[in-house]
C-alpha positions in Angstrom: 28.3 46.6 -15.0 30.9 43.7 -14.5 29.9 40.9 -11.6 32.3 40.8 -8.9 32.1 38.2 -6.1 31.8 34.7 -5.8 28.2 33.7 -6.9 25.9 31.7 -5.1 23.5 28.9 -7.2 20.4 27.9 -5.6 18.6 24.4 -6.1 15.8 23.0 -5.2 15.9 19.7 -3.5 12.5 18.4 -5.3 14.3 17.9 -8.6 17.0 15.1 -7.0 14.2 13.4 -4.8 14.5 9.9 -6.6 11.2 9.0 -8.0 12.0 5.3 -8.1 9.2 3.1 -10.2 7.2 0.2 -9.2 6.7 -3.5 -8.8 4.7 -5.1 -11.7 2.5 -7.8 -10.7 1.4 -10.3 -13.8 -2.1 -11.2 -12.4 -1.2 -15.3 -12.7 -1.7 -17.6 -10.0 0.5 -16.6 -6.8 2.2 -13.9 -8.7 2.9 -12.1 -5.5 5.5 -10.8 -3.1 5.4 -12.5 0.7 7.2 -11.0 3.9 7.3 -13.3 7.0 4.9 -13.6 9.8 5.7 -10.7 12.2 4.2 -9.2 15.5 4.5 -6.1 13.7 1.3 -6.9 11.4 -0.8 -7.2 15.0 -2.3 -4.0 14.9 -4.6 -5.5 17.9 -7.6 -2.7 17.9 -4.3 0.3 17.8 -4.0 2.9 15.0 -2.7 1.8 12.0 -2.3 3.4 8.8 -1.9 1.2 5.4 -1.3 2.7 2.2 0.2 3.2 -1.3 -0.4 3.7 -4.8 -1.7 1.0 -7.6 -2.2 1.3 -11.3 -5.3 -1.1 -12.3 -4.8 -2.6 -15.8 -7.9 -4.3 -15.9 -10.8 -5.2 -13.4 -11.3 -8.9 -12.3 -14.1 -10.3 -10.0 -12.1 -9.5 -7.0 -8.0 -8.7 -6.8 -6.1 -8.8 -4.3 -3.9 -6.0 -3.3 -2.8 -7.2 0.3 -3.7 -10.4 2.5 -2.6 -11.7 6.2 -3.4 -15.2 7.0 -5.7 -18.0 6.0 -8.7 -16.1 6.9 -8.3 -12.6 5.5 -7.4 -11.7 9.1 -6.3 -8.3 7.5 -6.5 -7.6 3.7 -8.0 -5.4 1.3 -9.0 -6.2 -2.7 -11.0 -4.8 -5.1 -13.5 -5.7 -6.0 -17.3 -6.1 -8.1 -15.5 -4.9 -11.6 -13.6 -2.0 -9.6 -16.6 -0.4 -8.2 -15.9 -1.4 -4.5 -12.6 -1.3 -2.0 -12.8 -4.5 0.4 -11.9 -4.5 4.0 -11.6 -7.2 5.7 -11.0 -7.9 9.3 -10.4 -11.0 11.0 -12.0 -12.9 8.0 -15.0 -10.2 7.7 -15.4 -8.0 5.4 -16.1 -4.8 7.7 -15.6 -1.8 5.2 -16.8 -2.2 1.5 -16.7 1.5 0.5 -17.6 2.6 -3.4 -14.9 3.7 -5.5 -13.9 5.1 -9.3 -12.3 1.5 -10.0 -10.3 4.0 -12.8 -8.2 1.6 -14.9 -4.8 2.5 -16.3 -4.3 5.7 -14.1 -2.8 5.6 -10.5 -4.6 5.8 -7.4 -3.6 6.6 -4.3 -5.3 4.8 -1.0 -5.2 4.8 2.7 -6.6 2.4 5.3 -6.0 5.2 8.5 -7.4 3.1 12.7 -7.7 6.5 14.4 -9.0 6.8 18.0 -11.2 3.7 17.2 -12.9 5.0 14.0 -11.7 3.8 10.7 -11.1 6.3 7.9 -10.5 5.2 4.1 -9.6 7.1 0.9 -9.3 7.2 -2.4 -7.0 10.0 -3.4 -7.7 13.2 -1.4 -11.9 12.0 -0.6 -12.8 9.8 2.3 -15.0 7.4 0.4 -16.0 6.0 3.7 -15.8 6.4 8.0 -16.7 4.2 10.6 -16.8 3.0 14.2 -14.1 -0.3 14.0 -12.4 -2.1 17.3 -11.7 -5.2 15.3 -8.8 -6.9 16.9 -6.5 -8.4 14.6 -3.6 -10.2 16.4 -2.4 -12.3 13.7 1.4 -12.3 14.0 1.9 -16.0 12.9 0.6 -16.3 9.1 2.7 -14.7 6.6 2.0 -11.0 4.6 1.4 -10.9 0.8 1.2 -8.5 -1.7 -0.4 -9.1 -5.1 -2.7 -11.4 -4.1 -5.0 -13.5 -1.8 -3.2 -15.9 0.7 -3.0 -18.8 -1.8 -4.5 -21.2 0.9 -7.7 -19.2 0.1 -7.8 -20.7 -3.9 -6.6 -18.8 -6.6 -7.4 -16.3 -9.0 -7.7 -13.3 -7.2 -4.6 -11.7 -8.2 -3.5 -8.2 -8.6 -3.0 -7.1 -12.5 -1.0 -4.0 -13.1 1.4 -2.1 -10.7 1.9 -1.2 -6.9 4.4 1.2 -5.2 5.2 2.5 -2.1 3.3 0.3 0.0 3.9 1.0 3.8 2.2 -0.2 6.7 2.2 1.9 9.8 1.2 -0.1 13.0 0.9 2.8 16.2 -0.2 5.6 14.2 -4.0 6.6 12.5 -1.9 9.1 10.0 -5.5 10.8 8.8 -9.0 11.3 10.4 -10.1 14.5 8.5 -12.6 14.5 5.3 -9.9 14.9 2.7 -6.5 14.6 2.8 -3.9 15.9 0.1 -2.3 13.1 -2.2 2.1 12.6 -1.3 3.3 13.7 -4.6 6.5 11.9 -3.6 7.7 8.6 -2.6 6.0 8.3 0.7 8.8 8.8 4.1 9.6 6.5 6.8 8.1 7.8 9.6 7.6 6.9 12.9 5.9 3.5 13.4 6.8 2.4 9.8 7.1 -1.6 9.9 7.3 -1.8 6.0 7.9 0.8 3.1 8.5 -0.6 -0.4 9.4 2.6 -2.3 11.0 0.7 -5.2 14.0 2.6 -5.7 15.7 1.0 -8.6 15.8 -1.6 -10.5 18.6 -3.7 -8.8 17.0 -3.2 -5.3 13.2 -2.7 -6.5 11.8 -5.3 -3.5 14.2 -3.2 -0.7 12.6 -2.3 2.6 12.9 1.0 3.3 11.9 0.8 7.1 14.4 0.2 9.7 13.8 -3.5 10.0 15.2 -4.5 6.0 12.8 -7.0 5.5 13.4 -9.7 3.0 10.8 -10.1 0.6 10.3 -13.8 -1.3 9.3 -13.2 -5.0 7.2 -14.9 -6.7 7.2 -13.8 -10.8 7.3 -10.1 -10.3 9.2 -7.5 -11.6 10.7 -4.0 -11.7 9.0 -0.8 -14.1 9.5 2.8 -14.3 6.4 3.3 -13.9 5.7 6.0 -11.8 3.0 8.2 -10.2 6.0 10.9 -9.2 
């Protein structure tokens, strides 16, 4: 029987999401991005949420994947030949959880202040909860990625990849014992002060939050490497 009609073609929305790719850190000396000191990295003792997705090429002593300030005032590396996730606050390191240190595979991890209790994760398991209050009011230092604040030495930089970092200061996103893994590029939602989402190559250090933050490069670069 012959089709009359106009047809109607259904598609889903998934397949156009763009995946984007990643920023490719060289694990030399400074080999970082920096953003400029803010008031928005002042979480004070609020809920924050800070996460993203890395792919480890090799473990080190201790790499950096985040720092604020001279002191570590907020920053988190790994650590111990991958086996441990370092938190540290105001220059202490308060949360030092155990983890797969998996190399050559992405991970996914969030750093969730809810209600004054600290929840961190490793893919979809909370490798580790805890009473935390620190107060970090740091809002004169600048914010790198890829490594330690180089006034703290050298050495301690990130080798491999990193995308879709955003930090969250206002809202604790989880506080439950496992938590399902975004299996796409992570949204700018309420309270987001920084999303890197590395959309393309051309624009692969953009900000994706409202306030367009301009990122200084130091050495790295764009890949289509992906954990979409």
């Amino acid at each position: 029987m012959a089709i009359t009609g106009p047809i109607t073609y259904f598609y889903s929305l998934e397949q156009f999401t763009p995946k984007g790719g990643s920023i490719f850190f060289v694990n030399t000396n400074n080999n970082s991005i920096t953003f400029p000191p803010s008031s928005d990295w002042a979480v004070g003792t609020g809920d924050f949420t800070i996460d993203f997705f890395i792919y480890q090429t090799n473990n080190g002593n201790e790499n950096f994947i985040f720092d604020l300030g001279t002191s570590d005032n907020l920053a988190v590396s790994v650590a111990s030949g991958g086996n441990k996730l370092n938190v540290y606050e105001n220059g202490t390191k308060t949360f030092n959880p155990s983890i797969t240190g998996n190399t050559n595979i992405w991970r996914y991890y969030a750093i969730s202040r809810k209600s004054s209790v600290m929840y961190i994760y490793e893919n979809n398991y909370l490798a580790i909860s805890g009473a935390n209050t620190s107060n970090i009011t740091d809002s004169i230092s600048s914010f790198y990625i890829g490594c330690e604040n180089p006034s703290n030495g050298t050495g301690d930089n990130w080798p491999g990849y990193i995308t879709n970092f955003r930090f969250i200061n206002g809202t604790g996103l989880y506080g439950t014992s496992t938590i399902t893994v975004p299996v796409k590029p992570l949204g700018n939602i309420i309270n987001t002060k920084l999303l890197l989402n590395t959309p393309n190559s051309n624009n692969f250090l953009y900000d994706s939050s409202i306030y367009n933050r301009v990122a200084t490069n130091s050495g790295t670069t764009y890949s289509t490497l992906t954990p979409f």
